[in-house]
C-alpha positions in Angstrom: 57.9 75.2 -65.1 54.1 75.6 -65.4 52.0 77.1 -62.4 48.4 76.0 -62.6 45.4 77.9 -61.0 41.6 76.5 -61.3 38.9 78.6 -60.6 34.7 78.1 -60.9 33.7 75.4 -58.3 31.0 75.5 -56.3 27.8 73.9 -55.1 24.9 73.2 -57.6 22.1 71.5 -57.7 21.5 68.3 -60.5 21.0 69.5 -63.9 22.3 72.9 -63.5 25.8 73.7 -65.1 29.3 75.2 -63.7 32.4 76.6 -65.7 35.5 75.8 -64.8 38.8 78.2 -65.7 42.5 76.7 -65.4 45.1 79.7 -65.7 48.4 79.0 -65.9 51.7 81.1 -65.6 54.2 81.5 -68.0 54.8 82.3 -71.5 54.9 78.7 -73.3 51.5 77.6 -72.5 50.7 76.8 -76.2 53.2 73.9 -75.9 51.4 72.3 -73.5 48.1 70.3 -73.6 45.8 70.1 -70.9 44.1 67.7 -69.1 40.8 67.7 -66.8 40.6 65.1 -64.3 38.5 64.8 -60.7 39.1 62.7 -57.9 36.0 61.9 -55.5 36.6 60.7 -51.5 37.2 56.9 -51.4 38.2 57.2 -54.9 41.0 57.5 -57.6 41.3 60.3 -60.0 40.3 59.9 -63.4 40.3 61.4 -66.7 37.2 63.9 -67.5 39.0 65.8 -70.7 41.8 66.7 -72.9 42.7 69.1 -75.4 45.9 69.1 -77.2 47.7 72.2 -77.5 46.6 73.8 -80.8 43.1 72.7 -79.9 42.5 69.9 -82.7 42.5 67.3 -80.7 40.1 66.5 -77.8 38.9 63.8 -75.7 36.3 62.9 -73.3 35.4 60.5 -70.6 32.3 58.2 -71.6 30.7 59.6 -68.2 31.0 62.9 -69.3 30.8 63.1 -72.8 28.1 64.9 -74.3 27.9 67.1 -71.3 31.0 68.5 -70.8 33.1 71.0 -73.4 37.1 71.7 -72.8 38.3 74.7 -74.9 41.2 77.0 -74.3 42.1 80.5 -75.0 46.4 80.5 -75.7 46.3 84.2 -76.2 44.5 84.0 -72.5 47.0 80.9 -70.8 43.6 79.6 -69.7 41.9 76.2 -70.3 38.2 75.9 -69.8 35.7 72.5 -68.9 32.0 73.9 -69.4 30.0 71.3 -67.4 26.0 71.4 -68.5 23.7 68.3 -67.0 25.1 68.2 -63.8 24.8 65.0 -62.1 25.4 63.9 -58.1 27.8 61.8 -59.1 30.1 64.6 -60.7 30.6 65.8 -57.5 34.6 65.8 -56.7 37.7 68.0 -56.9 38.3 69.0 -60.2 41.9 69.4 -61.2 44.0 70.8 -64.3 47.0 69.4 -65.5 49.7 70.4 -68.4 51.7 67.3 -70.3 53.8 68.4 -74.0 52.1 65.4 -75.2 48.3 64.7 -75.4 46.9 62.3 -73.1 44.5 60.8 -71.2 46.3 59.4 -68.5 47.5 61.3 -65.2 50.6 59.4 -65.1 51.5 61.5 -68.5 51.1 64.7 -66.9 53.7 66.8 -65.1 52.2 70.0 -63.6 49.0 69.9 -61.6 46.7 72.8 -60.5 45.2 72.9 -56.7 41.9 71.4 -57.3 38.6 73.1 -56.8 35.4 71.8 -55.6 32.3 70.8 -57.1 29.3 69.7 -55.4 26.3 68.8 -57.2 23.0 68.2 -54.7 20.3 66.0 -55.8 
């Protein structure tokens, strides 16, 4: 089992940037890709990133590609989303989530972090 912790929200104004961490628990977090996702009130959650788990493959939403960056540190457990460009519309709760298979879809996934907030004022 994979325990999933997301740090770095906050509240930022447009065009400014945020980092967001993921760390997870255990000692097989190199099987495992990771996805990004966010879900904003009134709304379903949705794909922002992936990064499969030797860090070759990667994928982006259209809405945030060319903005945002998903990397990961194995030796670390820890997935990263650097989010530059910041838009109103990126505001929701950002979550992490570990799958053994790449995917985009967060029907794929098993394990799923606690979410943190970001808020980006206009």
């Amino acid at each position: 089992q994979v325990q999933l912790l997301e740090s770095g929200g906050g509240l930022v104004q447009a065009g400014g940037s945020l980092r967001l961490s993921c760390a997870a628990s255990g000692r097989t977090f190199s099987r495992y890709a990771m996805g990004w996702f966010r879900q904003a009130p009134g709304k379903e959650r949705e794909f922002v990133a992936a990064i499969s788990r030797n860090g070759i493959t990667i994928g982006y939403a259209d809405s945030v590609k060319g903005r945002f960056t998903v990397s990961r540190d194995n030796a670390k457990n820890t997935v990263f989303l650097q989010m530059n460009s910041l838009k109103p519309e990126d505001t929701a709760a950002y979550y992490c989530a570990s799958n053994l298979a790449y995917s985009s879809s967060a029907a794929s996934y098993d394990y799923w972090g606690q979410g943190t907030q970001v808020t980006v004022s206009s």
